[in-house]
C-alpha positions in Angstrom: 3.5 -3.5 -28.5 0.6 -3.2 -25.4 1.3 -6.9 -25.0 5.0 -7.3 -24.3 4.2 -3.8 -21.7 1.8 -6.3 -20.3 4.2 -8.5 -20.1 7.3 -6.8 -18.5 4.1 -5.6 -16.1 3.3 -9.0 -14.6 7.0 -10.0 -14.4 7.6 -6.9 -12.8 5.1 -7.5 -10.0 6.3 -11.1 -9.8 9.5 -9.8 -8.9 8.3 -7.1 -6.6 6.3 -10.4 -4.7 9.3 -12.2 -4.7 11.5 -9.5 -3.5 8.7 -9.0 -0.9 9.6 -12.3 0.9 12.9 -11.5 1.6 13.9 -9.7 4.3 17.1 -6.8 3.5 19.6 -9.2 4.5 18.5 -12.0 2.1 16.5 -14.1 4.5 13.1 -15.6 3.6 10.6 -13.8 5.9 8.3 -15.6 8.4 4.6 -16.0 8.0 4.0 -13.1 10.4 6.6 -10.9 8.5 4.7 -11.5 5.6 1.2 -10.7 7.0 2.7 -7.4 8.3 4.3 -6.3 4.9 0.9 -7.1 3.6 -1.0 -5.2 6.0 1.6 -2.0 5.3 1.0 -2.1 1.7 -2.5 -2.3 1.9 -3.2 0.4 5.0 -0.5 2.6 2.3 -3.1 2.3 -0.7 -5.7 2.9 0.9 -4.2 5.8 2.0 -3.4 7.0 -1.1 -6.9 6.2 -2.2 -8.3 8.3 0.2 -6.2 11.3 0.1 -6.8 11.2 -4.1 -10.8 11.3 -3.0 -9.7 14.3 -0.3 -7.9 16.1 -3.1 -11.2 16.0 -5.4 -13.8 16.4 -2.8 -16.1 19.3 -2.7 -17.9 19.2 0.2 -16.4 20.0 3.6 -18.9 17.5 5.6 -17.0 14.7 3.0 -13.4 16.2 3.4 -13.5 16.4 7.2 -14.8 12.5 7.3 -11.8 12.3 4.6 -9.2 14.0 7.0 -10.6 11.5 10.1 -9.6 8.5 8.3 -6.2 9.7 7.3 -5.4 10.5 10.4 -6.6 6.8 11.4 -4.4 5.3 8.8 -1.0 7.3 9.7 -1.8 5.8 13.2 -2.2 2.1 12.3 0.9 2.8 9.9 3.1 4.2 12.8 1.8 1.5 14.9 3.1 -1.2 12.2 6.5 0.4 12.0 
């Protein structure tokens, strides 16, 4: 059972890659395109990342550096678009 989950995982992503070429209308994305869809998805995780570590921090010194760099991510995302 864990295996065909596996599976439907990796074609899943395969799609999600594929699908990540294209632009909305259908068209195969440039080079650049690419880069910045790849850029947005990683400045997102780690975004996610570090609002999970804000969530279960403890001490404010940590939370405040935590905060900083949020704040630094929303910027280069609004800067990406």
């Amino acid at each position: 059972m864990a295996r065909g989950w596996e599976s439907k995982s990796v074609e899943a992503q395969m799609e999600e890659a594929a699908d990540a070429r294209r632009s909305p209308r259908g068209e195969a994305l440039t080079p650049e395109q690419l880069e910045k869809v790849r850029e947005k998805g990683n400045l997102t995780l780690s975004r996610k990342r570090v609002q999970h570590e804000l969530d279960h921090s403890s001490s404010p010194r940590y939370a405040k550096l935590l905060k900083k760099s949020i704040r630094e991510l929303d910027r280069r995302l609004k800067e990406l678009g």
